[in-house]
C-alpha positions as CSV (number, residue, x, y, z in Angstrom):
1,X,0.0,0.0,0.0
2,X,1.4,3.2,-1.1
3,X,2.2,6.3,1.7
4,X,-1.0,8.4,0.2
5,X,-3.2,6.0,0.5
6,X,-2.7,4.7,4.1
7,X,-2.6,8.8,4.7
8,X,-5.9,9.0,2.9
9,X,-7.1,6.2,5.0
10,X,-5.9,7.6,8.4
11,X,-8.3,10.6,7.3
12,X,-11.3,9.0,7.2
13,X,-11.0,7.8,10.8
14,X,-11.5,11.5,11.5
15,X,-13.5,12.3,8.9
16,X,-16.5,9.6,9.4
17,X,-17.4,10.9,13.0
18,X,-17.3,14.0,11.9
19,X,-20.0,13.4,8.8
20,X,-22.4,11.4,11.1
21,X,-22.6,14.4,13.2
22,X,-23.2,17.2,11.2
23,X,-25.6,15.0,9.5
24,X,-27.8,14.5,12.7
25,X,-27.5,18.0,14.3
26,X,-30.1,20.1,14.6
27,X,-30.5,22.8,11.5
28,X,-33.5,25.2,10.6
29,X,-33.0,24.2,6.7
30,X,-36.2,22.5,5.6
31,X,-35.0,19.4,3.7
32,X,-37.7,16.8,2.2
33,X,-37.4,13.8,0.4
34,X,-39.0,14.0,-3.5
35,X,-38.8,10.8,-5.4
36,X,-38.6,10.5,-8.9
37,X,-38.6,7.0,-10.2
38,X,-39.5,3.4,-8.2
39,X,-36.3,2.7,-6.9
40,X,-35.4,3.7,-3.6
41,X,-32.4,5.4,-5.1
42,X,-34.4,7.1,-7.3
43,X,-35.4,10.4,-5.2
44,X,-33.8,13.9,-4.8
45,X,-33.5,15.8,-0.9
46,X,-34.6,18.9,-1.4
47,X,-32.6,21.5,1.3
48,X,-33.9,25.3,1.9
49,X,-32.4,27.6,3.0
50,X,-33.8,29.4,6.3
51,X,-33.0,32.8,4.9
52,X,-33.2,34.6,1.8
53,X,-32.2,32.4,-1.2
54,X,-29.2,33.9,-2.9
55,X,-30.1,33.9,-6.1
56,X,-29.7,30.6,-8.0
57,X,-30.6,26.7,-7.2
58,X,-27.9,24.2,-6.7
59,X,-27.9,21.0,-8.0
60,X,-25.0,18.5,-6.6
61,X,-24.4,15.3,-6.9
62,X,-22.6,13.0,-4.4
63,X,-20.0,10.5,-5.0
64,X,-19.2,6.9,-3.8
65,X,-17.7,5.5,-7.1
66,X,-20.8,4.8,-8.7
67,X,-21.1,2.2,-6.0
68,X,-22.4,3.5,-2.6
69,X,-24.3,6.8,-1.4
70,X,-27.2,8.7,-1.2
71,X,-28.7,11.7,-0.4
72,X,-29.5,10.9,3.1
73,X,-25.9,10.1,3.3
74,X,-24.7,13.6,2.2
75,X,-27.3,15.7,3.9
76,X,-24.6,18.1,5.6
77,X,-23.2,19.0,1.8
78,X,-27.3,20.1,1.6
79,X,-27.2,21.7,4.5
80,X,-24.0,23.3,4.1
81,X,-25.0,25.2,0.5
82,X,-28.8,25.9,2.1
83,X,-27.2,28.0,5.0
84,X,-25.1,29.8,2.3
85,X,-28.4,30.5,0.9
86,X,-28.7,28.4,-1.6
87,X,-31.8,26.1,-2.3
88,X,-30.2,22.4,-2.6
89,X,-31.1,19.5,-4.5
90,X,-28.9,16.9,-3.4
91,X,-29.1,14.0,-6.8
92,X,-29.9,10.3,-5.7
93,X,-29.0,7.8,-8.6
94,X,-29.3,4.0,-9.0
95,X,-25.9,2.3,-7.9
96,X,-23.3,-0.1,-9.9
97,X,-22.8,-2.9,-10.4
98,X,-26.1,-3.7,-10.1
99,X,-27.2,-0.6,-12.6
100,X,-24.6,0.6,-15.4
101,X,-24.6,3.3,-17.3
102,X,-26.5,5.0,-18.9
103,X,-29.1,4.6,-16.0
104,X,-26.7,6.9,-13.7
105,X,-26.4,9.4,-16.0
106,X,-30.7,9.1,-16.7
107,X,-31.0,9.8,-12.7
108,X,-29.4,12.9,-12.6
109,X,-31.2,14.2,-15.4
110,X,-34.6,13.1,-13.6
111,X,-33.7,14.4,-10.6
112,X,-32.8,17.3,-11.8
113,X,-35.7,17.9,-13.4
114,X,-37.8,17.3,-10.2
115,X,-35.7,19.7,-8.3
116,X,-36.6,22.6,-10.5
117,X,-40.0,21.7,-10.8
118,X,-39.5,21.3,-6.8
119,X,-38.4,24.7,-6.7
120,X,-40.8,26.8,-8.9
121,X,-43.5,24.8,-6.6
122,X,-42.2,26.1,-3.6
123,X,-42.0,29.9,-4.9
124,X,-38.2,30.0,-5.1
125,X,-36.0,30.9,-8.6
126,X,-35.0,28.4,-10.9
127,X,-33.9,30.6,-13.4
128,X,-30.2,30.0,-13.0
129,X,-28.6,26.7,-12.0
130,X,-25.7,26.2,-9.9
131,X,-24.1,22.5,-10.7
132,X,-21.8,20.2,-8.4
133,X,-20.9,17.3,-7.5
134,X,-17.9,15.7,-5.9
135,X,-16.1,12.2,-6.8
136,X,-18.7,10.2,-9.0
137,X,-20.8,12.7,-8.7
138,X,-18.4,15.2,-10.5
139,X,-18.1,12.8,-13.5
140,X,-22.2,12.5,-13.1
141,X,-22.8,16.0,-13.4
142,X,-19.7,16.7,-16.0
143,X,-22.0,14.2,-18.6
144,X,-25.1,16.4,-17.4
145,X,-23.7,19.8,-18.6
146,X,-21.8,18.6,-21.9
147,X,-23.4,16.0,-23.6
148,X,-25.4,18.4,-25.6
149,X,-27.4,15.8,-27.3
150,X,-28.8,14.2,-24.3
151,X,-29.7,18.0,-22.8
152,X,-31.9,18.5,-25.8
153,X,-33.1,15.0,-25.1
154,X,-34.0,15.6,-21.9
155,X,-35.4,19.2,-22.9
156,X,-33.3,21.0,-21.0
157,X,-31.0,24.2,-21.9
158,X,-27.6,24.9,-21.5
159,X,-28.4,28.7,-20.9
160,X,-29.9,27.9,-17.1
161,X,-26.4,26.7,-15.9
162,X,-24.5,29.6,-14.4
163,X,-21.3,27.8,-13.3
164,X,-19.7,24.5,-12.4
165,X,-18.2,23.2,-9.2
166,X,-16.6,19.9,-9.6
167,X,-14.6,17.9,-6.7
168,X,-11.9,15.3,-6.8
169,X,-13.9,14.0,-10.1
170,X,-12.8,11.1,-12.6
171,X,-13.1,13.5,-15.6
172,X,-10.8,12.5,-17.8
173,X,-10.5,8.6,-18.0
174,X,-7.1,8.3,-19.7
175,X,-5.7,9.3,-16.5
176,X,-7.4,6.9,-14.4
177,X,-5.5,4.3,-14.2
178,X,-4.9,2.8,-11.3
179,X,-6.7,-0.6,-10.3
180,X,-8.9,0.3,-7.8
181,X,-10.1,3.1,-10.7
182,X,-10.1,1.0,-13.3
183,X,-12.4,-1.3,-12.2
184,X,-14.4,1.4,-10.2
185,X,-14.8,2.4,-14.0
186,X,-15.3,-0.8,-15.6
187,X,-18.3,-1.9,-13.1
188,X,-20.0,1.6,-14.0
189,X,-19.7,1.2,-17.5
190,X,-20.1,-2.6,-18.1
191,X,-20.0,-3.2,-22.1
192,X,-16.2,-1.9,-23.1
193,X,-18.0,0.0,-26.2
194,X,-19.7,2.8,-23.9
195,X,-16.4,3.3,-22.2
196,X,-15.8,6.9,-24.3
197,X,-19.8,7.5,-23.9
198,X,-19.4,8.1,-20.3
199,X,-16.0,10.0,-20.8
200,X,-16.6,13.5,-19.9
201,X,-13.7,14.5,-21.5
202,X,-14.8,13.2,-24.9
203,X,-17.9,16.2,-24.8
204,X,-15.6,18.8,-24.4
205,X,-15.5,20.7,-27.6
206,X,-13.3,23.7,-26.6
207,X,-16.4,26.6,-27.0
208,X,-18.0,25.8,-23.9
209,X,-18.8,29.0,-22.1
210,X,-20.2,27.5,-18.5
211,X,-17.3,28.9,-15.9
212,X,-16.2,25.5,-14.0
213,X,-14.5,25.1,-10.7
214,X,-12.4,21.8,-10.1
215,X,-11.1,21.1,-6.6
216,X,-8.7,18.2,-6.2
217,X,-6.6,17.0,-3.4
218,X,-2.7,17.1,-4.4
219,X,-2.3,13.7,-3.0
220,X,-5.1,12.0,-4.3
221,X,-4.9,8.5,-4.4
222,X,-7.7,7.5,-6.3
223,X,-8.8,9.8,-9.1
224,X,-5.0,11.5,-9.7
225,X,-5.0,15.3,-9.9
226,X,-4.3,15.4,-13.3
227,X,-8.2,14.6,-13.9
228,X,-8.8,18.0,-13.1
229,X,-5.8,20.0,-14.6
230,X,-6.2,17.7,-17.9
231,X,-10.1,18.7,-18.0
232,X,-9.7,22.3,-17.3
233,X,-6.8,22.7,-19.8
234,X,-9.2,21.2,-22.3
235,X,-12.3,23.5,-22.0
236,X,-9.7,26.2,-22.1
237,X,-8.3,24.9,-25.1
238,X,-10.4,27.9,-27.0
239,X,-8.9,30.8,-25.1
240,X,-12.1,31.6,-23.0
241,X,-9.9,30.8,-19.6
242,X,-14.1,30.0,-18.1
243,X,-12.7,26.5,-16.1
244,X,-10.0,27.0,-12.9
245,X,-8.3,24.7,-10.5
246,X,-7.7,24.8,-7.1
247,X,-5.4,22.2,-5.8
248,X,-5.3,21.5,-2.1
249,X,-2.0,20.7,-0.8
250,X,-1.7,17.6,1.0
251,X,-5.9,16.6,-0.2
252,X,-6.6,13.0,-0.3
253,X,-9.5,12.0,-2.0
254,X,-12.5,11.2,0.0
255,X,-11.1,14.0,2.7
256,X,-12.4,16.5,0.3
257,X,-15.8,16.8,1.8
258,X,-14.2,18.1,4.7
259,X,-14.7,21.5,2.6
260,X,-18.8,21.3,3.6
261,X,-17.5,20.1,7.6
262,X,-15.1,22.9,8.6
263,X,-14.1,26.1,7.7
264,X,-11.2,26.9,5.9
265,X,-9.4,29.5,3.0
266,X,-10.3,26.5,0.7
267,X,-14.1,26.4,1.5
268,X,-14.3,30.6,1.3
269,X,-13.1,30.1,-2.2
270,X,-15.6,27.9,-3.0
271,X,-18.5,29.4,-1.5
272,X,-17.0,32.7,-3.0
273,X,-17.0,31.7,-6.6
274,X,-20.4,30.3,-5.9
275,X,-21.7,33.8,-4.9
276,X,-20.0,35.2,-7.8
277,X,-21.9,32.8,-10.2
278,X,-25.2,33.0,-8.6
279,X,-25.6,37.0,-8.9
């Protein structure tokens, strides 16, 4: 076992504590459970804020390498972006290896459909649409944004999505290549053939305008950093400099949602560019 990973492993023994607590404390954001679909999977959790809204929705999906999570489970990231101000539609989505994609990719689009719908039901602005997502869910929500064909599909529009924020995320699967990756990968996908379908990087076209945020953990020992630099280099490919990195020094991988846990210059950035977006 390499240094990182026994580092990144030491982490979570300070992390997990920390997660079931701020997912059991007492909050005044109003959070229900919408489902979308028969699976019990299938279903968004919808977090408001207890203040004014500021100004956009946010949609984020969680990770668990296409193989574990759930909304329930990431209730503090919710919670987190409500008491920034932000209404919250945290994406549930059927789980590998069980489910392979496409059927992923299908569930976020549902649910994020049901969100806005959620949202213009509940009197608050869906006019402009904050995405996220952090491990799997980064890749999930990378799809969502720039497969343009499936957007029209689904009948949404580009022109609602105000910026980006992805964390940690397997963007670019050239570069993921170690084993536990690579077969993280190959349970998601299943058939070899769709293996470029669910590559984000194989939808970037170089005139995408959305501005993107990728957050990545120097020391990542799953999904290397160079997912991130490769994938922003790529959307900047056409000069428009809209997609930025932010590399934390000594960041693991699943450490990362320490971000939405504990204050730091890392998380000010973050909820920063979020502000900036949202206005």
């Amino acid at each position: 076992m390499f240094r990182w990973q026994i580092s990144e492993y030491l982490s979570l023994v300070y992390l997990f504590p920390m997660v079931a607590a701020a997912n059991v404390r007492r909050t005044r954001v109003v959070e229900e459970r919408i489902p979308f679909g028969p699976h019990p999977q299938q279903y968004v959790l919808f977090c408001r804020p207890p203040e004014r809204e500021a100004g956009a929705l946010l949609f984020f999906a969680p990770g668990g390498g296409w193989r574990t999570g759930s909304p329930s489970s990431f209730r503090f990231i919710g919670r987190f972006f409500a008491e920034q101000g932000f209404p919250t539609v945290l994406a549930g989505y059927r789980l590998a290896p069980k489910f392979r994609f496409p059927a992923q990719v299908e569930d976020v689009y549902a649910g994020l459909r049901v969100g806005i719908q959620a949202a213009k039901e509940r009197g608050l602005s869906a006019n402009k649409i904050l995405l996220g997502g952090q491990s799997a869910g980064a890749h999930l929500v990378s799809l969502l944004a720039y497969n343009r064909g499936e957007l029209a599909r689904h009948g949404l529009d580009s022109s609602l999505f105000a910026g980006m924020l992805l964390i940690s995320g397997p963007l670019n699967f050239s570069v993921c290549t170690n084993r536990t990756i690579t077969q993280l990968v190959s349970d998601f996908v299943g058939d070899p053939a769709n293996k470029d379908k669910a590559d984000p990087m194989c939808y970037v076209q170089g005139d995408q305008i959305l501005p993107v945020l990728c957050m990545h953990g120097a020391c990542d020992p799953l999904v290397d950093v160079q997912n991130s630099i490769s994938f922003a280099d790529q959307l900047n490919r056409a000069g428009t400099q809209r997609a930025q990195v932010y590399i934390l020094q000594g960041g693991h991988h699943s450490d990362l949602v320490a971000l939405f846990l504990r204050g730091s210059p890392a998380t000010q950035f973050l909820t920063d560019w979020l502000m900036d977006k949202a206005r």
